[in-house]
C-alpha positions in Angstrom: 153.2 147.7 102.7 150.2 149.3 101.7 148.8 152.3 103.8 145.3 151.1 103.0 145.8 147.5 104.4 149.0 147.6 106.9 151.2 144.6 107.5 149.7 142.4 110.1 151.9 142.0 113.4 152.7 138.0 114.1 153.6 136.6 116.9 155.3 133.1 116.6 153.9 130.2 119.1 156.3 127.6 119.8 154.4 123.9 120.6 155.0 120.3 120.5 153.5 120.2 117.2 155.7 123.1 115.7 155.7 126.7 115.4 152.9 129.0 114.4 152.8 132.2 112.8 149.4 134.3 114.6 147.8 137.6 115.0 146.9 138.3 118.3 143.7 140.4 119.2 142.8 143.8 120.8 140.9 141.5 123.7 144.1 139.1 124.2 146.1 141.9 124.5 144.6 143.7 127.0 143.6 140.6 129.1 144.9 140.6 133.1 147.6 138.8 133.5 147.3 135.3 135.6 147.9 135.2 138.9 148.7 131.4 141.0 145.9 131.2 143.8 147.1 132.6 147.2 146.2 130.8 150.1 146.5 133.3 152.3 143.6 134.7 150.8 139.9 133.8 150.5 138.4 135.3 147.5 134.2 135.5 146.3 134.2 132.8 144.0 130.7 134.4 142.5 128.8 137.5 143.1 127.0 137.8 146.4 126.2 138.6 149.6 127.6 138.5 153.8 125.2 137.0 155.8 127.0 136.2 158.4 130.6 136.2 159.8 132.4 133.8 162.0 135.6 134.9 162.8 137.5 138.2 163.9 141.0 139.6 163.6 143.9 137.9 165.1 141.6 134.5 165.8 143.5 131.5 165.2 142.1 128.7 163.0 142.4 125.7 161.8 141.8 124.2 158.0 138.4 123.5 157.7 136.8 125.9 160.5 133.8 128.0 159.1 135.1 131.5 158.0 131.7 133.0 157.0 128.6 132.3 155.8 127.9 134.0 152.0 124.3 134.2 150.2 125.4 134.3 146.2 122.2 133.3 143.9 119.7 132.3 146.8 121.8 129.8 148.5 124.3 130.4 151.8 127.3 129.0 151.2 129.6 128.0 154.0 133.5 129.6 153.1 136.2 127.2 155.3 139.6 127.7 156.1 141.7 126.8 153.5 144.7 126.2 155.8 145.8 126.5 159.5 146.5 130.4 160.5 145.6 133.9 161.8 143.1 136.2 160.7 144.6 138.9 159.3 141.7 141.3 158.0 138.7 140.4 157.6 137.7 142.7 154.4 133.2 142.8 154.4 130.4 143.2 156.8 127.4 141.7 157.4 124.7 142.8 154.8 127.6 144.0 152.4 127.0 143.0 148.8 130.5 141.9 146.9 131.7 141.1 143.9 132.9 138.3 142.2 136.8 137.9 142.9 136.8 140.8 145.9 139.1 139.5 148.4 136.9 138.5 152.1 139.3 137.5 154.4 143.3 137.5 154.6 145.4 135.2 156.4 149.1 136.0 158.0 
């Protein structure tokens, strides 16, 4: 090993097709790890804005009922319940400006 040009680090990928000796980058690395969709939770799917909310804490609803109306690159998007429950929290106000993956409403 040279002090110059150091020994790369492999990883070894196992796949259908055999296995593969790779380097992995700085970027991969560091990524955030994956998560499964919650259901319980309704997330911004793109940057935007509140423009109007229609439910409050503790409100039941059903799948399908209109959570809240969100403004994200000049058109309102209707969010619906993804499933039958109670509001939880209800995480943004009207007006409030939110980024993409910021979580809007929780379900119990």
């Amino acid at each position: 090993m040279d002090i110059e040009n150091p020994e790369p680090s492999y990883t070894v990928f196992n796949t259908e097709d055999g296995e593969y000796r790779t380097t992995l980058t700085k970027k991969y690395m560091a990524r955030k790890a994956y998560l499964p969709p919650d259901p319980k939770k309704v997330y911004a799917f793109i940057p935007g804005t509140i423009i109007k909310i229609h439910v409050k804490e503790k409100e039941k609803v059903k799948k399908g009922d209109p959570l809240l109306v969100f403004q994200a690159m000049k058109m309102n998007n209707i969010l619906m319940a993804p499933i039958n429950g109670v509001i939880k929290k209800v995480n943004v106000k009207v007006g409030e400006t939110v980024p993409k993956t910021q979580i809007l409403i929780e379900f119990k």
